[in-house]
C-alpha positions as CSV (number, residue, x, y, z in Angstrom):
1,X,-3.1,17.1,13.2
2,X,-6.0,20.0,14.0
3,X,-6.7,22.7,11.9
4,X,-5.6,24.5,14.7
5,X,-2.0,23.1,15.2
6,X,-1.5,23.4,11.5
7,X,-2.6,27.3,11.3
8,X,0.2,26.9,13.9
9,X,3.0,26.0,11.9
10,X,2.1,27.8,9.0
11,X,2.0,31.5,9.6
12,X,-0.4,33.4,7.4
13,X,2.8,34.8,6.0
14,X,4.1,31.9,4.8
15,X,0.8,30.7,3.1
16,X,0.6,33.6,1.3
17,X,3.9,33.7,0.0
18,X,3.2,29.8,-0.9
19,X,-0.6,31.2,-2.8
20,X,1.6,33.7,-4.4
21,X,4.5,31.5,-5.5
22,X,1.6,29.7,-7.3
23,X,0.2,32.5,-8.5
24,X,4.1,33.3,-10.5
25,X,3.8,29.2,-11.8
26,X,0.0,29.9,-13.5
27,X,1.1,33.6,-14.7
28,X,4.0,31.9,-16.4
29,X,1.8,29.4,-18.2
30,X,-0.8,31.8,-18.8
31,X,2.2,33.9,-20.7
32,X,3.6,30.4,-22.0
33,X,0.3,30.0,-24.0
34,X,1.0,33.3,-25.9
35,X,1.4,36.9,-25.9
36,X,-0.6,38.8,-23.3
37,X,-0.9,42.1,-21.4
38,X,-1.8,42.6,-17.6
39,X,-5.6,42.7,-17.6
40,X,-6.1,39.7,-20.1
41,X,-3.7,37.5,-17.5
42,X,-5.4,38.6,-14.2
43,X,-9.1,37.8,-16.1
44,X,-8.0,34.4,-17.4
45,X,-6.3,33.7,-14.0
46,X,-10.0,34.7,-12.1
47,X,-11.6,32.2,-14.6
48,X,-9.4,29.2,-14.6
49,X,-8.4,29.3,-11.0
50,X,-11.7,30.6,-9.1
51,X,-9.4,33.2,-7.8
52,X,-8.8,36.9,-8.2
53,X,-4.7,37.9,-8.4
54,X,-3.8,41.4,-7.2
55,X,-2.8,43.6,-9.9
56,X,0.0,44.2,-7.4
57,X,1.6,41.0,-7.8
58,X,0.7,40.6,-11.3
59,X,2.4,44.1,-13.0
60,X,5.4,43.9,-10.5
61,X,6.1,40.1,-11.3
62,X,5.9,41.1,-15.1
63,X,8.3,43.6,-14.7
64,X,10.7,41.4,-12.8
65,X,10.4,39.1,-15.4
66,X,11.5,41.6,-18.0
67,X,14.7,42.6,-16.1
68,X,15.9,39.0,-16.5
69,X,15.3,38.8,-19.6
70,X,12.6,36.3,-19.6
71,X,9.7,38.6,-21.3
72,X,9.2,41.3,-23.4
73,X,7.1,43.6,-24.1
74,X,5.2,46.1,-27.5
75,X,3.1,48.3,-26.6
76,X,-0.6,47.9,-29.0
77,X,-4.0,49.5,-28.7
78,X,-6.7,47.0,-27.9
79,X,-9.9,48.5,-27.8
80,X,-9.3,52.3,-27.1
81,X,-6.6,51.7,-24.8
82,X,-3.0,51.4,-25.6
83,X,-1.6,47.9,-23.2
84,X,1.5,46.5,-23.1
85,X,1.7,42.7,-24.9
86,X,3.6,40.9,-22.6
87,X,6.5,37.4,-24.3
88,X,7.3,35.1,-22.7
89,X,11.5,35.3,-24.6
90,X,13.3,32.3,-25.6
91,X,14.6,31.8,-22.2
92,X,11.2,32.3,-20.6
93,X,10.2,29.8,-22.6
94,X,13.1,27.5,-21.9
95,X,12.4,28.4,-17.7
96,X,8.8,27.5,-18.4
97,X,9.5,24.2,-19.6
98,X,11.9,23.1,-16.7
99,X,9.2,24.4,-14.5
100,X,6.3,22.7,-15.9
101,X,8.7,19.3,-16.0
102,X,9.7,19.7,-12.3
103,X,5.9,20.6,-11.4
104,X,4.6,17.3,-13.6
105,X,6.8,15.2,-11.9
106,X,5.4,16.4,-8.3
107,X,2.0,16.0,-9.9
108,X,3.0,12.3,-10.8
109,X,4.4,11.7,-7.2
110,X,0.9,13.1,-5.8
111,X,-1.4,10.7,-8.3
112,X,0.9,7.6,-8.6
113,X,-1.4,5.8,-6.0
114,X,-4.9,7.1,-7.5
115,X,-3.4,5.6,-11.2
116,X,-4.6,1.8,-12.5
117,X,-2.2,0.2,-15.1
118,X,-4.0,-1.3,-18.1
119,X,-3.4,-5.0,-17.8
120,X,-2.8,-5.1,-22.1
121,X,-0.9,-1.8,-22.9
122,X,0.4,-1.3,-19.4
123,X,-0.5,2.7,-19.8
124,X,-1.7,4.6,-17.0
125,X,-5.3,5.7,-16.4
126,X,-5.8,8.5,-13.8
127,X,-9.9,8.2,-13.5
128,X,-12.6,6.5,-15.4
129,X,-10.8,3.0,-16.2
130,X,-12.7,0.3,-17.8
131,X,-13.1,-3.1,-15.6
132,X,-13.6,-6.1,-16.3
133,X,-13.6,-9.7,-14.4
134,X,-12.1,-12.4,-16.1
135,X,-10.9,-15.4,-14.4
136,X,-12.4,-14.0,-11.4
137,X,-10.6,-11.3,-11.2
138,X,-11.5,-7.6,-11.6
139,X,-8.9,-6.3,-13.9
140,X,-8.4,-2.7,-15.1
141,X,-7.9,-1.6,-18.7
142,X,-7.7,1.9,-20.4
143,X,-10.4,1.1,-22.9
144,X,-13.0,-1.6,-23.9
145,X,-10.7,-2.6,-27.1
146,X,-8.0,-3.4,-24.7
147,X,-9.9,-5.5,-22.3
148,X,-10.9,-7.0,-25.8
149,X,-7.1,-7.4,-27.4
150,X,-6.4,-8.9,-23.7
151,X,-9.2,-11.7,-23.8
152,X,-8.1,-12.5,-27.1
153,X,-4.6,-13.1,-26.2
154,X,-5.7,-15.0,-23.3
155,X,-7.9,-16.9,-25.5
156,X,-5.2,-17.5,-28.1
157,X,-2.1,-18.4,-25.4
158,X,-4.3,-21.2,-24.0
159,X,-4.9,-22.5,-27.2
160,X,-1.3,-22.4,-28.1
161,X,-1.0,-24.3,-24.6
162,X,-3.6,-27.1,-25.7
163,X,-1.4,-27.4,-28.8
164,X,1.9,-27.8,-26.9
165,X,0.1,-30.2,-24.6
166,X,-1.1,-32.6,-27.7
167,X,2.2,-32.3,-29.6
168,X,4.0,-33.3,-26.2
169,X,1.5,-36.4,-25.5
């Protein structure tokens, strides 16, 4: 599809209601990481994502939050300003974590076919898996002590095999 059919489909309006959505998800984990007042969540949001956030979205969201119950707010003096310390509540908390579950399992969906298995532990390795070819084949493991542990059991099965073999002879 062209850049041009896409831009198409998706009205600016609905990209930056999409941005902005994501903008809510990292204010909320921004606020999930601990107390926090307006300024100090738009400057950590610049940092992390590479992206400024409107104070417009930022200070309106907050207080919407609030309303339901899912922050509050003490007002302290940080340098020679008074701010408002922004909380996530116990049931911001509690939204937070069904969020960050549902968003993990999209995550998962999106790096399930990037992922190797280790071939001893059977744990999954997003980037920088250790290979090895054994038996001619190239085999994938989380960590040199695994490919290790999995030689060794190779080793030790075929001996166990030879044994077997003997006793049955």
């Amino acid at each position: 599809m062209s850049r041009k059919s896409i831009n198409t489909i998706m009205k600016s309006e609905s990209i930056d209601e999409l941005i902005s959505d994501f903008s809510r998800f990292y204010i909320l984990t921004i606020l999930y990481e601990g107390p926090a007042h307006g300024y100090s969540i738009i400057s950590r949001f610049k940092k992390r994502v590479k992206k400024d956030v409107s104070p417009s979205l930022v200070y309106p969201f907050l207080q919407q939050l609030e309303e339901k119950g899912l922050v509050t707010h003490i007002k302290k003096p940080v340098g020679e300003k008074e701010r408002k310390i922004f909380e996530l509540t116990d049931a911001g908390r509690e939204l937070c974590t069904d969020l960050f579950k549902r968003f993990a399992k999209l995550v998962s969906i999106a790096i399930e076919p990037s992922l190797y298995t280790c071939a001893h532990c059977g744990c999954k390795v997003y980037e920088g898996a250790y290979r090895e070819n054994i038996d001619g084949t190239e085999m994938a493991f989380c960590c040199i002590h695994c490919a290790q542990s999995y030689k060794e059991s190779k080793k030790q099965i075929k001996q166990l095999r030879n044994i077997k073999n003997e006793l049955n002879s």
